[in-house]
C-alpha positions, 0 to 999 in steps of 0.5 A, a space after each residue: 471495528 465500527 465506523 458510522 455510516 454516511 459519515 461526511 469527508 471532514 470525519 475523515 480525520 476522526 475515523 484515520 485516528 480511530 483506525 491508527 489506534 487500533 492498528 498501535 494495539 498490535 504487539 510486535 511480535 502479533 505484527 510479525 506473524 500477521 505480515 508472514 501471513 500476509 506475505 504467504 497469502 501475496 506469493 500464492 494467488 496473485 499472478 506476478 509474471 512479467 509484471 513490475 511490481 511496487 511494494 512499499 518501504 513500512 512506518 507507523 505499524 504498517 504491515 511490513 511487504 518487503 519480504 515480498 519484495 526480497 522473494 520477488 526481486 530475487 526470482 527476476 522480478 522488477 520491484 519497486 518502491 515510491 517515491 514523493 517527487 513533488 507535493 500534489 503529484 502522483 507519485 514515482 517509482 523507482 526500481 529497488 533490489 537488495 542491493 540498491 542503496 537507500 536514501 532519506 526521502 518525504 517524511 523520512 521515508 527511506 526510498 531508492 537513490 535516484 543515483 543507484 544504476 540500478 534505480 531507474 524510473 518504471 511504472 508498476 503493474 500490480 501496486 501493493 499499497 498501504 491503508 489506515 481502514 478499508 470497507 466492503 467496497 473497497 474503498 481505502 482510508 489513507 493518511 490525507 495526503 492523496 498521494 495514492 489516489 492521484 497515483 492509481 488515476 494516472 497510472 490506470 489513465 495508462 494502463 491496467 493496474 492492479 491495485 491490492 491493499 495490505 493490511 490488518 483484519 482490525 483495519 476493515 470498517 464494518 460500516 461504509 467509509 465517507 468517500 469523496 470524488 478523487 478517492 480511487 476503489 481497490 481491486 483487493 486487499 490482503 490481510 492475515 485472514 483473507 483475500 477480500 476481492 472488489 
């Protein structure tokens, strides 16, 4: 998928919708064997021990991670998911296992109850973060809301973190994306094909 290069922010809109298209074309079955590879490819090269580790809960077509999350939180690890505490603020995290039990949360996205004992606030270590299209930089295309940028700058205000996109090979651009100043550059991003480090 190409994308043209030098293309000013406002062409974000433009470029989000062509990449959602293109990710829309994947059958569900398709889907389901390229999240398999993904998972496997996660599980096998990224050091996980004692870290906390956040995920996130899948829509629209987004490679789904949570059997990451299960194989992960089943082994002793602390995983997490995110939450939208309020408009224009990073984001939150809230510890989740199998067990937790889920709520309706910003968008209808469902998060852990803030409730659930077990659902306490952690802050992750390595974050495993959806994308819309991504570029050779490792610039990341999101939906427009900010909510991972303004995350990832003030988690790493605090702390190393690593940050690995999940996606699909049809969401890399060729070309490079438009960036604008608060936009954030990750470390990696996993797809069913490969591991594209920055």
């Amino acid at each position: 998928m190409e994308a043209r290069q030098h293309m000013p922010a406002s062409d974000k809109k433009s470029l989000r919708e062509l990449f959602l298209t293109e990710r829309r074309k994947i059958s569900p079955v398709v889907e389901q064997h390229y999240a398999a590879e993904i998972a496997s490819k996660v599980l096998n090269n990224f050091d996980f021990k004692n870290k906390v580790i956040a995920g996130y809960w899948p829509v629209h077509g987004e490679a789904d991670i949570r059997p990451v999350l299960m194989h992960l939180s089943s082994g002793g690890h602390v995983c997490a998911l995110p939450v939208i505490a309020r408009e224009d603020e990073p984001l939150i995290f809230r510890r989740w296992a199998s067990t937790v039990k889920m709520v309706q949360g910003a968008h209808g996205i469902p998060v852990p109850d803030k409730n659930d004992p077990v659902a306490e606030t952690v802050d992750p270590d390595i974050l495993l973060v959806p994308l819309v299209a991504y570029d050779r930089r490792g610039q990341r295309l999101g939906y427009g809301g900010g909510y991972y940028d303004r995350t990832i700058a003030a988690l790493r205000a605090k702390k190393p973190v690593e940050v690995v996109g999940i996606g699909f090979s049809v969401q890399k651009s060729v070309e490079l994306l438009p960036v604008e100043p608060h936009d954030v550059v990750l470390d990696c991003v996993v797809t069913e094909r490969m591991i594209d480090r920055f």
